[in-house]
FIBAFI-74408 format. One line per field, with one value per residue (C-alpha): x, y, z; chain. Coordinates in Angstrom, 1 decimal. Layout:
BEGIN
X = (X_...) .
Y = (Y_...) .
Z = (Z_...) .
chaine = (A_...) .
//
This chain:
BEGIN
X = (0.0_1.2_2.4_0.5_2.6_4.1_3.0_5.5_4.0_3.3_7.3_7.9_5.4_7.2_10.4_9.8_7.9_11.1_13.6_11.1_10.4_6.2_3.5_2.6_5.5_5.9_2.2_3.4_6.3_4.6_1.7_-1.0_-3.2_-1.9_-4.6_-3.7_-0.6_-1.3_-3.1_-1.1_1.6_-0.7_-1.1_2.6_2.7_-0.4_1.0_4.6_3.4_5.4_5.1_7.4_6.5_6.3_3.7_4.1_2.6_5.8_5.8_7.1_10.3_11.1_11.5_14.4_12.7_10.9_14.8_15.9_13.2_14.2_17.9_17.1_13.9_15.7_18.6_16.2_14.5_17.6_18.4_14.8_15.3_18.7_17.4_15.0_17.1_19.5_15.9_15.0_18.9_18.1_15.0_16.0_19.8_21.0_23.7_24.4_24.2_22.2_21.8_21.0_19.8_19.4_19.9_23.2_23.0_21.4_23.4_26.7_25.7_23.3_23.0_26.6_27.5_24.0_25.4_28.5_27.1_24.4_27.6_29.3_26.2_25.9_29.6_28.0_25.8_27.7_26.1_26.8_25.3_24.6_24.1_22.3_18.7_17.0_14.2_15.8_13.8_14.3_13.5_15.1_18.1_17.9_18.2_16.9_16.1_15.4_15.6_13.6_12.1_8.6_5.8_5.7_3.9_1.2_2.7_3.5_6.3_6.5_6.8_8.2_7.8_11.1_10.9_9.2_11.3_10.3_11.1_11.6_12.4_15.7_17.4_21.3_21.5_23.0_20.1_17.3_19.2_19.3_15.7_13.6_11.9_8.6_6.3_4.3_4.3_2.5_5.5_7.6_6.2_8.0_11.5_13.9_13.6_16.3_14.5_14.5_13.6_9.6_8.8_5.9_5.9_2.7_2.1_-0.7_-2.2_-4.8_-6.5_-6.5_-3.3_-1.9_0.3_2.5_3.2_7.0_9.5_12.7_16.2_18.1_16.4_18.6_18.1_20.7_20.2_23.3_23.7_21.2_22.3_25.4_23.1_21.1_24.6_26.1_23.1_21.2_17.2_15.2_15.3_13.3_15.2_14.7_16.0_18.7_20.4_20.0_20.5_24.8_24.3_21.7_23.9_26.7_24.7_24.6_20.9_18.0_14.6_12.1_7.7_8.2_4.2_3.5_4.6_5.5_4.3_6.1_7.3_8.8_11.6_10.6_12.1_10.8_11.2_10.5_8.0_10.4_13.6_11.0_11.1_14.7_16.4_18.8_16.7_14.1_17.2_18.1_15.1_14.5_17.8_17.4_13.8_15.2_18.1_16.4_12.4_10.3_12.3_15.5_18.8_19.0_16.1_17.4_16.3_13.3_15.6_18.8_16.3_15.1_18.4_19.8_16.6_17.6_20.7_19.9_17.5_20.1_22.9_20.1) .
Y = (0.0_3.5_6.0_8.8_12.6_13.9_17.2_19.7_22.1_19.0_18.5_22.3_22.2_19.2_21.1_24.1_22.7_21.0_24.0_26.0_23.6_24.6_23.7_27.7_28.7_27.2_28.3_31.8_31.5_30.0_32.1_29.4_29.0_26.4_23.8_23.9_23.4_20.4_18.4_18.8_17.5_14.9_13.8_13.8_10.8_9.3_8.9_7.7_5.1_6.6_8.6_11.7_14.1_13.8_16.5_17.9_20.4_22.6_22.2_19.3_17.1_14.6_11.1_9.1_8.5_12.0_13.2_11.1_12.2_16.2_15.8_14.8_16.5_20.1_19.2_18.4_21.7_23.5_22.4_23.1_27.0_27.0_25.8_28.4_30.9_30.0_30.7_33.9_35.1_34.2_35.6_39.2_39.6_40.5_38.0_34.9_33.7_35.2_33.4_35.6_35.0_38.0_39.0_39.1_43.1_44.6_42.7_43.6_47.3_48.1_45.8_44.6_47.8_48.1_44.2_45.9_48.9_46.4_44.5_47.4_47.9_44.3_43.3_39.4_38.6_36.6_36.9_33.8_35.8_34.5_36.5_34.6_35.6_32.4_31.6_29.7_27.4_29.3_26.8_23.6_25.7_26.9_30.4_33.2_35.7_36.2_40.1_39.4_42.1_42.1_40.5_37.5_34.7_33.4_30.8_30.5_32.7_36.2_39.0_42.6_45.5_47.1_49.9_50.6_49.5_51.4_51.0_53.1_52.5_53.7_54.6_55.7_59.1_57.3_55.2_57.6_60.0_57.0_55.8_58.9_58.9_57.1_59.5_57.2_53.4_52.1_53.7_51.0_48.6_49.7_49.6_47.2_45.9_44.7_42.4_41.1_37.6_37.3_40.5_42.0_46.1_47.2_51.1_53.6_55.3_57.6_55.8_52.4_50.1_48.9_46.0_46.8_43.7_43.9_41.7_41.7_41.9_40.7_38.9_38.2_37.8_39.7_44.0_44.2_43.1_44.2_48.0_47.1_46.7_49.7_51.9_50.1_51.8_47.9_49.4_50.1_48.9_48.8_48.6_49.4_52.8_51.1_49.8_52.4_55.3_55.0_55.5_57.9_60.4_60.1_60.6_57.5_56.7_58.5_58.0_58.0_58.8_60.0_60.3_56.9_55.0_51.3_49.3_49.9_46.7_46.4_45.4_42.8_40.8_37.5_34.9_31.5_32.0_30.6_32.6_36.4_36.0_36.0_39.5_39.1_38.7_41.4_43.7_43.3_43.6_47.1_48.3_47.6_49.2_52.4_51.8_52.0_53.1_54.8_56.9_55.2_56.8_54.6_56.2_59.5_58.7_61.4_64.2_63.0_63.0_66.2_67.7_66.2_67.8_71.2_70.5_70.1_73.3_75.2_74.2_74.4) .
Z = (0.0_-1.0_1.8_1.9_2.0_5.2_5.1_5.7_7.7_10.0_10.7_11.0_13.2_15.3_15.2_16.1_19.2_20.3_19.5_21.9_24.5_24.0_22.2_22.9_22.3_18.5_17.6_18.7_16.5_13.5_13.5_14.4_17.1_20.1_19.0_15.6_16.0_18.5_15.6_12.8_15.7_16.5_13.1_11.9_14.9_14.1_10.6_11.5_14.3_16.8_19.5_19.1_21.7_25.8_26.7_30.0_33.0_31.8_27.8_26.0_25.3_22.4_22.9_22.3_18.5_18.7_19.2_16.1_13.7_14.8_13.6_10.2_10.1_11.3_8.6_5.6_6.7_6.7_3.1_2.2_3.3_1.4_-1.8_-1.4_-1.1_-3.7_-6.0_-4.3_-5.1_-8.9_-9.1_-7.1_-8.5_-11.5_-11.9_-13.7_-17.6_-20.1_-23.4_-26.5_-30.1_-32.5_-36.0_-37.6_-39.2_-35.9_-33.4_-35.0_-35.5_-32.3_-30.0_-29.6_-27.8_-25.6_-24.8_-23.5_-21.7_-19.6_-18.7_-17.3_-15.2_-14.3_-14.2_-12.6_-15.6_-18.3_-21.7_-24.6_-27.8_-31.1_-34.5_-36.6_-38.8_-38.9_-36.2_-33.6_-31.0_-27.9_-25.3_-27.1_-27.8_-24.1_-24.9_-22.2_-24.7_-28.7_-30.1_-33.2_-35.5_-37.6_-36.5_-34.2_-35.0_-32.2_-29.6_-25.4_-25.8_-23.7_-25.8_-24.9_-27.5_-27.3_-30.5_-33.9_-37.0_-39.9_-43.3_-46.5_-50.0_-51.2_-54.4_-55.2_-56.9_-59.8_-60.4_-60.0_-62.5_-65.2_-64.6_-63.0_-59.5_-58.5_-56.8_-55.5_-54.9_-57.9_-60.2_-58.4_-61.1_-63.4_-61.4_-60.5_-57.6_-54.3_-52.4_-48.9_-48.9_-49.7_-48.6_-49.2_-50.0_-48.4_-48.2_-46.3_-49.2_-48.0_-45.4_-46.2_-47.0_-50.4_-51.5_-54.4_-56.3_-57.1_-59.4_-58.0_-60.2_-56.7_-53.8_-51.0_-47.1_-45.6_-45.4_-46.3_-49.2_-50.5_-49.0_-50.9_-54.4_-53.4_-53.2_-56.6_-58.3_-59.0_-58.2_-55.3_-52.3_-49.0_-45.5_-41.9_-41.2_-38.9_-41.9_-43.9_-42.0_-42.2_-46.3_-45.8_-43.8_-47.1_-49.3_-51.3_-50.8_-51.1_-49.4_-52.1_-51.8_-48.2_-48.4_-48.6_-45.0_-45.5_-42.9_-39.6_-37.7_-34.3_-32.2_-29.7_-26.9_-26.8_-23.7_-22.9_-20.1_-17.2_-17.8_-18.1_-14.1_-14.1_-12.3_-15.1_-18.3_-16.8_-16.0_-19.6_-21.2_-19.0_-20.7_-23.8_-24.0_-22.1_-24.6_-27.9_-27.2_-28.1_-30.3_-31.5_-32.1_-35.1_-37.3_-38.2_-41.9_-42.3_-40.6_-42.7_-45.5_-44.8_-44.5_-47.9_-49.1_-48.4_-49.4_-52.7_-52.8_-51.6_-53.8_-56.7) .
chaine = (A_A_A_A_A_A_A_A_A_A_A_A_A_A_A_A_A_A_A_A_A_A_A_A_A_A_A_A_A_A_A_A_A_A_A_A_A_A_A_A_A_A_A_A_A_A_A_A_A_A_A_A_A_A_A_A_A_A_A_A_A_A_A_A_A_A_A_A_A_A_A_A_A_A_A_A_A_A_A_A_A_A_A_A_A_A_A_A_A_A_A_A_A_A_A_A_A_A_A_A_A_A_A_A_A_A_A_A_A_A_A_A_A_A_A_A_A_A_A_A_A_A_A_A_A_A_A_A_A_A_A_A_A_A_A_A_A_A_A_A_A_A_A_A_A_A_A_A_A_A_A_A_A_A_A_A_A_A_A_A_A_A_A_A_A_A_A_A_A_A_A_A_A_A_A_A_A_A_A_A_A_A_A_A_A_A_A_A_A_A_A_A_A_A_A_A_A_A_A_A_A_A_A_A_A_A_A_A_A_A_A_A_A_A_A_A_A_A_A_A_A_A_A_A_A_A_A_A_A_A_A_A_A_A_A_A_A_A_A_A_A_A_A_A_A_A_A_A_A_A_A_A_A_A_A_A_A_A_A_A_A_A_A_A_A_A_A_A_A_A_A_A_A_A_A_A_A_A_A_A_A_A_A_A_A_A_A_A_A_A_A_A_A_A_A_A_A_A_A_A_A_A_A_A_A_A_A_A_A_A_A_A_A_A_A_A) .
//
């Protein structure tokens, strides 16, 4: 026949009776009233068989087995309150490993030095950080934490918005001198087109959204390379501003039908549901959203736009 559970409470309950000597005394101590306390005594012996306790006019003593159940028990409780601890210091400190997936192009060039500055913070926390644009499975890879950017597809993972991503289309100078410039996104039919994997160019016109069906000269999956064709003068290209915005400030991109908004994504930080309690993963997550939202540093394109615009005015 099974053995039913000993419920802890129950052997706290014994022990603390015989580190105070009192059956009052422990109930004081514990919380609970003195008759509470009694029966949950009462039923640790009645379920051991043994008699553990000798009640007497002055409070109470252990037997000779009472004695020998209280050293294990008090050890076993001891280890119990360690173990705990040992979860209450992960949980509260920011300290330990951090594993980290993100994409190769916006690692490198942003989130590579936030990496650096959270470690200066947190000089305890060890990061192990993979590059890489493929989705990875997070909890069979037994990563802590995904940066991913677009739209997230539906699953038990916890999700963080960290900042917009927004996207233009982009020409060289040298190209839009040989083949004109669209002025609004059905003129990119007539283009040739760089694009990012099978992406999908979807624009707000007015008040409602349109796709603009696109036949690409290059298709590739990495930004930059396909900022390399947009520089080398190869056709139009669409990119977040992050990747952009280094060519946009020299001057060898333009952003083109700055009336028409592509579809804005986002940044996210994305967690398996156990590690988003971490102090660590939180910490980091805190940082990076302070780091790069709302606003981020790295979408200066309508202002660098802006300013090449006047440029141009100027030196006309």
């Amino acid at each position: 026949m099974e053995r039913s559970s000993t419920d802890l409470v129950d052997v706290l309950s014994f022990v603390r009776v015989v580190e105070t000597g009192s059956f009052a005394r422990a109930a004081e101590r514990m919380g609970l009233s003195k008759p509470v306390l009694s029966r949950r005594v009462a039923r640790l012996e009645e379920q051991l068989g043994a008699r553990l306790l000798t009640r007497t006019a002055r409070g109470a003593q252990p037997t000779d087995i009472g004695q020998a159940y209280y050293a294990r028990a008090a050890n076993i409780l001891t280890e119990l309150e360690a173990a705990e601890e040992v979860v209450a210091e992960a949980v509260t400190q920011i300290a330990g490993p951090i594993r980290i997936t993100a994409p190769l192009t916006f690692g490198v060039a942003h989130l590579a030095p936030a990496l650096a500055d959270f470690v200066k913070l947190h000089p305890k926390v060890e990061l192990d950080v993979e590059f890489e644009d493929r989705t990875v499975d997070l909890a069979g890879g037994g990563y802590d934490l995904a940066v991913r950017i677009g739209r997230l597809a539906d699953s038990a993972l916890i999700a963080r918005r960290i900042a917009p991503v927004r996207k233009h289309v982009f020409a060289s100078p040298t190209y839009l001198e040989a083949r004109g410039r669209p002025s609004r996104p059905a003129d990119f039919a007539d283009h040739d087109i760089l694009l990012y994997a099978n992406e999908q160019w979807r624009f707000r016109v007015g008040e409602r959204w349109e796709t603009v069906r696109v036949a690409p000269r290059l298709r590739s999956n990495n930004g930059d390379m396909l900022l390399a064709a947009c520089e080398a003068g190869l056709g139009l290209c669409m990119l977040p501003s992050f990747i952009a915005a280094p060519a946009l400030a020299r001057r060898t991109i333009e952003g083109l039908v700055l009336d028409y908004p592509a579809e804005e994504g986002a940044l996210h930080a994305v967690m398996p549901p156990g590690r988003a309690t971490t102090a660590r993963v939180r910490a980091l997550v805190d940082f990076l959203v302070a780091r790069f939202g709302p606003e981020p540093s790295w979408d200066p394109c309508w202002h660098v736009q802006k300013a090449y615009e006047r440029g141009a005015v100027e030196a006309a």
